[in-house]
Structure formats: structure tokens, C-alpha cells
N, C-alpha and C positions, 0 to 999 in steps of 0.2 A: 504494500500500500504506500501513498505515496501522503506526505504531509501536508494536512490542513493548510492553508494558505491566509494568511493575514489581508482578506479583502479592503482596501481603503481607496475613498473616492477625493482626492485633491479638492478643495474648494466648499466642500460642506463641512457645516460646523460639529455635527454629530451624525451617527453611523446607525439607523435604525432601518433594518428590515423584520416584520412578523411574520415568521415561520411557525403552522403549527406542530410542538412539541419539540420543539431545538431551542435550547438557551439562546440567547444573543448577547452581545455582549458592547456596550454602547461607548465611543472612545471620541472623546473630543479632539478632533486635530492638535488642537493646542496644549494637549494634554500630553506627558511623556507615558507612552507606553513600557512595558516590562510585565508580560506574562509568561508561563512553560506553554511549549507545547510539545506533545506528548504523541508517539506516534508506532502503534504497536497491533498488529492483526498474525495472533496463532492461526496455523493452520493446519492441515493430516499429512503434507506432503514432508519428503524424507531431505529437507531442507535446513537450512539456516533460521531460528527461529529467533528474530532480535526486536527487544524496542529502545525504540530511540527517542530520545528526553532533550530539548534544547530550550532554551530562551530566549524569545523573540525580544529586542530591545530596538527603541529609537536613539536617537541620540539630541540630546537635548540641546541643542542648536541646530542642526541640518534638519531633525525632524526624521535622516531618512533610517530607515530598516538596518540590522542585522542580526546575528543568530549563532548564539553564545551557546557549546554544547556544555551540557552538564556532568561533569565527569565525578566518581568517587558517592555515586550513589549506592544505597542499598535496595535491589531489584528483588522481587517476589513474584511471584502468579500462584494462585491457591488454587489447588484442582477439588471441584466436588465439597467444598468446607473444608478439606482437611491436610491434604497431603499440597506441602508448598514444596515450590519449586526457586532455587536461586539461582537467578541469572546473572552471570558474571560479564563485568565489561569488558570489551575488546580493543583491539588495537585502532579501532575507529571512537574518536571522544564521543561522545555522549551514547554510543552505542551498548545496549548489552546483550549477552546474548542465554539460550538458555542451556541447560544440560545436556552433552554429548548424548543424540539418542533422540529424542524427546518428540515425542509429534503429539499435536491434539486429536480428540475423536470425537466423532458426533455425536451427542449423548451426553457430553459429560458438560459442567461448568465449570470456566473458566474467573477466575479476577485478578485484576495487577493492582499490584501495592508496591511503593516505593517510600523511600528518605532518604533526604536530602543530606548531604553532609555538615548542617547547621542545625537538623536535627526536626525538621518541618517534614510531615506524614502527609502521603495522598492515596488514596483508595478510589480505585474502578465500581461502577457498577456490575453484577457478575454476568455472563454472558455466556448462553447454552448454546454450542455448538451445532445447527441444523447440519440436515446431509445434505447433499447437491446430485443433480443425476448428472450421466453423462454428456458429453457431447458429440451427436449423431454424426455430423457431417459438418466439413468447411466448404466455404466458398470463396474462392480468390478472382479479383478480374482490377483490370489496372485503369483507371480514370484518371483522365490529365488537366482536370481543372475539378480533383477530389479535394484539396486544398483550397483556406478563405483566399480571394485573389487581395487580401490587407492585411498585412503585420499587424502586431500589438504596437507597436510603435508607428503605425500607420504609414509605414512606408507598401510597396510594390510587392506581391509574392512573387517574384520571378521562377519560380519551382514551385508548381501546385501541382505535379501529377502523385498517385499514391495507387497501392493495391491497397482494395475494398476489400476485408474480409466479414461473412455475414457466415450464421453457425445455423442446425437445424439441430434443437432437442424436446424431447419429451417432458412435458412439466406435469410432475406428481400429480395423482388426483387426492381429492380428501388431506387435503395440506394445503395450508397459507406459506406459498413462498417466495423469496427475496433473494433476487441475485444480483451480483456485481460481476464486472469485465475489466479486465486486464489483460497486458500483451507486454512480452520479452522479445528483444529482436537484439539478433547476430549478427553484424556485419564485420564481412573481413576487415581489418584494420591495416595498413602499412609503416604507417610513422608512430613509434612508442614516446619518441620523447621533445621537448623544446627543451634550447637554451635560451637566453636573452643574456646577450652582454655577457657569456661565457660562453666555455666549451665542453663537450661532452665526455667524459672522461671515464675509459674501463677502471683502470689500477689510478691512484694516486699516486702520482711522480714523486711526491716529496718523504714518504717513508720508503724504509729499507727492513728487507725487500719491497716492492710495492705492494699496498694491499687493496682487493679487491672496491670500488669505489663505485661503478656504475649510476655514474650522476652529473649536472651540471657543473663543474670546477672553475673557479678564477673567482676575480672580483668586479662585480656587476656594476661598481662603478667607473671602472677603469678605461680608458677609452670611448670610441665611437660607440652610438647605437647600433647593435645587430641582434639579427634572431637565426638560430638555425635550428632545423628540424632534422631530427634523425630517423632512419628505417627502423621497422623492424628486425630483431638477430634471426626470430626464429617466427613460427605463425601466430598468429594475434587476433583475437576478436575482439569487436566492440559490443559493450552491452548496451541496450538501449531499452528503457522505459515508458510507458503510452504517460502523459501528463493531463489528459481529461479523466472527468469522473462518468461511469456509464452503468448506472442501478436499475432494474427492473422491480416493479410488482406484480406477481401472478395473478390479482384480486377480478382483472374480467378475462384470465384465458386459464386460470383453475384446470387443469387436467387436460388440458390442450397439448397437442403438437404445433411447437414455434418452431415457422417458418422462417430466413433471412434475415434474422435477428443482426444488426449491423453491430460487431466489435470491435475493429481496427482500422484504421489508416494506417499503411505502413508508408513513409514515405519514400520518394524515388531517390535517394541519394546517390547511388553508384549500380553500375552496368550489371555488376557482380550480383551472383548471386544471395540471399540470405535467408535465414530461418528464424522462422515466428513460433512460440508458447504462447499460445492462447490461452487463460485462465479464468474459468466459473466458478464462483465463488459460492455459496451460501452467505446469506447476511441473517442476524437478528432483525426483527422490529425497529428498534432503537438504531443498530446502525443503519438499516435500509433510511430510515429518517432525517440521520446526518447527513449521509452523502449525499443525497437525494438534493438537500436543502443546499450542500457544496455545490452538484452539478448545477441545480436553477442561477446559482450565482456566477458561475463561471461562465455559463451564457449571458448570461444579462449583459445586453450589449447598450443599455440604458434606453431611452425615451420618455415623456411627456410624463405618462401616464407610471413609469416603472420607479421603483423603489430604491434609493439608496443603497448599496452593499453594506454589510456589516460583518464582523469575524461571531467565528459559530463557535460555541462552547458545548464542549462532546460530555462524555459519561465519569469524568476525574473528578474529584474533589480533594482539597482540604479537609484533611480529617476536624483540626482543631479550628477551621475558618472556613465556611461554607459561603463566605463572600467572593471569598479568591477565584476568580476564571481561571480554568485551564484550556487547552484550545486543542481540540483532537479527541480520536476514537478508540479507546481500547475495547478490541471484541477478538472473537474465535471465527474462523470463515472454514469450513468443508472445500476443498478446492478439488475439480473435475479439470486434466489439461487435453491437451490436442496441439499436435506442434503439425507445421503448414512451410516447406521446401517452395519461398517462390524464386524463378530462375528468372524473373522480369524481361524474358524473351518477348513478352507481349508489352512491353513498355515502350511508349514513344517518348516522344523529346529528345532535350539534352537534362543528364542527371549535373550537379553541381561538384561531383565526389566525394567520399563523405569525409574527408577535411575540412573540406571549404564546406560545406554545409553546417560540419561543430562548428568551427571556428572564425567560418569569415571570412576567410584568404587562401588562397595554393600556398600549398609544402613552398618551403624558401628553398631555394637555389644554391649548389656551393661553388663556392667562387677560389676554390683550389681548383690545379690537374686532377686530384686523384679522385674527386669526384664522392659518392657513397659508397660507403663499406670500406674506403679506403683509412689511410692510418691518421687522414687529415678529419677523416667523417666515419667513424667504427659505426657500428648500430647499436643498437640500444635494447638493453632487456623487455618484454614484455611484461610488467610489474601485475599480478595480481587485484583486483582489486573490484568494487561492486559495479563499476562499468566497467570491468577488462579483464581478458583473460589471456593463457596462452592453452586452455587445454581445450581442445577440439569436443563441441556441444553435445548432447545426443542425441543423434538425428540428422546432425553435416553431412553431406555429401561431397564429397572429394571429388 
């Protein structure tokens, strides 16, 4: 799951939208913001189970955002009333994660409890695991104006083509249920690493022997500006993330077969082939509610008639201050996957490649002879990491 977002509208003086059954949470611009937010969905699959705790703050002149992780907590999840779980933190700050092993199950109840390292308690609402059915069938087809043709920054989309993936599943009968959509996408990667104002460096020159260093080396103030981008050593994937919210209610298709149910935009970055995880979630009541209230928001393209954005307060609390906003959902999801080989042979256009698509700009150029891989430009480790890998996904096709 991907974190709640700090909705705020420049120019009004307070943030009120009414959703029913979502807290809201009302912040005067002029007001210095500083709440957690808190970002954590168990699920059945044989995965990384981590919640992540940070602290949105303003700065008290610019006004603008940023997101202070909280590290040095004490992490729980209580299974059932009785049997807790501690989750230790990782090498990612504000991250923790849970016990080698550990998957949730549908059926049982979940709640997160945490404290802080100054000694301040928050408690989850508990949240029962529904099951999810499977997913019958994918559908892949590629659309060259599937993308808004206007930025968020209200510039040009120059690249709007994308595959459309739409799913066919069976929804339970004699059951109220709540699903969410999600997508993982692999793209090949080429370039692992940037320097700026230095250089790439296997071994560190300056000890004896040299020891292993695999990183930018010199001093970034030293001279001219430059940037240089290095290859990959070995092969690389990129992870990539879907960033909208897309929740269902079963309330008028109750025990129906969903047809075309639209789940992904993949976008056309590069020629190259890549592989999509499509993921079904099961939701609670409660979160089906949150998200739900997150998606109308992240549409809300404004007008006459539409309501101010406001940030949504999830199921956390303050044990010892029930005033205190926390911003986010802690819940248990049943997850059903389906992964989707698309070879984008049926894509038109031009793609932008997926550098310049993260980034902005083409791979820099090296202005030695020896060009990449040489001893002027070595390559670069593929580093591990929650966008990157170097271990070949399940399900690539070579």
C-alpha cells in the first residue's frame, strides 16, 4: 500500500471536506502542521510484511512539506487478542518489519500498536482479515492517449500511451465484499548509479590495500559542475509502483461475475519488454471507507460546485490523547495475484526510455576514449533495494 497523502489546497484558509465515516482533519494554512503518519496493510502472501511510521512536518516559514521517519520505535501487531507479534526495524528508517515467517490469514484479527521513543502509545482499531477470490483472466491492449494529455504541474503529457489492463473475477455470493487494486511493474533497468561533481568508484584509492567502495568518491565541491551516469555490472530491474487508489464495493453486483474491471495503466516507457503483479486485495468496511474517500480526493480535479481537499484520519489513535490525528490505515488485506508478460509489440509511438521518463533527461554522455565499462567509467552494482533489484522476477522471460 502506498501512503496516505497530505491533501492541501494553496489559497484557502481551512481544509474541510465531509466524508461519511472518515475522520477529517481541519489545518489552517497558516497553521504549522506536524502529525504521524502511519502506513501498514498485512497480508497472506509469502512476503515482506513492514509498517512504516513517519512524520509529516511543515516548516515554519516556507510553509512547505516534508517527512521525518521515525526510527527507534516499539512495533507490535496483536493476533486474535493474544498472541503479539514484534516487529523489528530495518535498514530502511522508519520502517519495521515483522517476524521471519509470518503471513496473515483470513479469519483471524489483526491490531498495530506502537511507542514512540519518548514514551507516547498508539493503538489500531482491530481489523479481521476477509478472503478475496481469485483472478479469472487478464486483459492487456495498448492505448496511446490512455494517459491525462496535462501534468500535475500543468505542463504537456508528451507520452500518454499505456497498456490497459482490465481483470474478469467471480464475486462471492452471500458476502459483502471490498476490494482494492494494485500493480508491480518490472522494467529492465540499464544505468544503476549517478554521480554529480564526482566519480564512480569500485575500490577506494586511498587505503591499502584498496577496499571494496562501490560508490560516488571525491568532493562534490571541487571543481566544475558534472553528472555522470553509470551502466549496469550485471542485470537490473526496476520496481515500479501504481500511485492511484482503485477500491470496489460488491453492494449492487453481490455474487456476480465482473467483467473488465479496469486495474492498471502501465505506462509506455521503453520498447523493452516488462512484467506486471496485478494484486486483489480484500478490504474491511473501515478501510474500503478510507480509500475510497482517498480515491474521490485524488480525482477531485476541483470546480464551482466541489469541495475543498482535506487530509483523512485512518483507524490510529492516541492511547493517552484521542485528540491527536494520525493520518493512515492500518488493516489486514487477503491478496489474490496474477502476473501479465506485456512484450509492447503492439505499442505505437515513441517511448521516452525509462531514464528519461524517472528522471527527466538521457543517460549523460562520457566525454573520455574509453567510453562505459571502461576504467574511466566501470559500472556500477545493482544495489538492492524496494525499487531495484538484480534478481530476475518470477515470471521474466529471457
Amino acid at each position: 500500500m502506498r501512503a496516505a497523502s497530505l491533501f492541501l489546497l494553496v489559497g484557502l484558509t481551512t481544509l474541510i471536506l465531509p466524508v461519511a465515516c472518515v475522520d477529517l482533519l481541519e489545518i489552517p494554512l497558516t497553521q504549522r502542521v506536524n502529525v504521524l503518519v502511519v502506513d501498514g496493510t498485512l497480508t497472506n502472501l509469502n512476503e515482506d510484511q513492514k509498517i512504516h511510521i513517519n512524520r509529516a512536518k511543515s516548516d515554519s516559514l516556507t510553509g512547505r512539506f516534508g517527512s521525518l521517519p521515525i526510527t527507534g520505535a516499539t512495533v507490535e501487531v496483536v493476533v486474535d487478542s493474544s498472541q503479539v507479534l514484534v516487529f523489528t526495524e530495518t535498514d530502511t528508517a522508519g520502517a519495521y518489519r515483522s517476524p521471519a515467517g509470518f503471513r496473515a490469514q483470513p479469519g483471524h484479527a489483526y491490531q498495530l500498536r506502537f511507542t514512540l521513543k519518548d514514551g507516547t502509545h498508539y493503538r489500531s482499531t482491530t481489523e479481521v482479515m476477509a478472503p478475496v477470490p481469485s483472478i479469472d483472466r487478464v486483459h492487456t491492449k495498448f492505448n496511446p492517449t490512455s494517459l491525462p494529455a496535462i501534468l500535475a504541474d500543468g505542463t504537456i503529457n508528451q507520452y500518454r500511451g499505456a497498456h490497459e489492463l482490465t481483470i474478469d473475477f467471480q464475486d462471492p455470493a452471500n458476502q459483502h465484499n471490498y476490494y482494492r487494486w494494485d500493480w508491480l511493474l518490472w522494467e529492465k533497468q540499464d544505468w544503476c548509479h549517478t554521480c554529480v561533481n564526482t566519480l564512480y568508484m569500485i575500490y577506494n584509492p586511498y587505503t591499502t590495500p584498496p577496499t571494496l567502495y562501490e560508490d560516488c568518491f571525491g568532493d562534490p565541491n571541487y571543481g566544475g559542475y558534472f553528472v555522470i551516469d553509470y551502466n549496469c555490472r550485471t542485470q537490473c530491474w526496476e520496481i515500479l509502483r501504481n500511485y492511484t487508489t482503485n477500491v470496489f464495493d460488491d453492494v449492487y453486483s453481490n455474487g456476480g461475475l465482473i467483467l473488465g474491471r479496469t486495474v492498471a495503466q502501465i505506462p509506455f516507457y521503453q520498447q523493452k519488454a516488462c512484467l506486471v503483479q496485478l494484486r486483489q486485495s480484500s478490504l474491511t468496511k473501515g478501510a474500503y471507507q478510507y480509500y475510497r474517500a482517498v480515491e474521490d480526493q485524488s480525482q477531485n480535479t476541483g470546480g464551482v460546485a466541489v469541495p475543498p481537499p482535506t487530509v483523512l484520519v485512518g483507524n490510529i489513535r492516541n492511547v493517552a490523547n484521542g485528540q491527536e490525528s494520525v493520518i493512515g490505515y492500518f488493516t489486514a488485506s487477503a491478496v489474490a495475484v496474477a502476473l501479465d508478460w506485456i512484450d509492447r509489440s503492439d505499442a505505437t509511438g515513441r517511448a521516452p526510455g525509462l531514464f528519461e521518463a524517472l528522471y527527466g533527461r538521457p543517460p549523460s554522455q562520457p566525454n573520455h576514449q574509453g567510453g562505459y565499462g571502461s576504467v574511466e567509467y566501470p559500472t556500477a552494482v545493482c544495489v538492492p533495494s524496494d525499487g531495484r533489484t538484480p534478481n530476475k522476477p518470477i515470471g521474466w522471460r529471457d
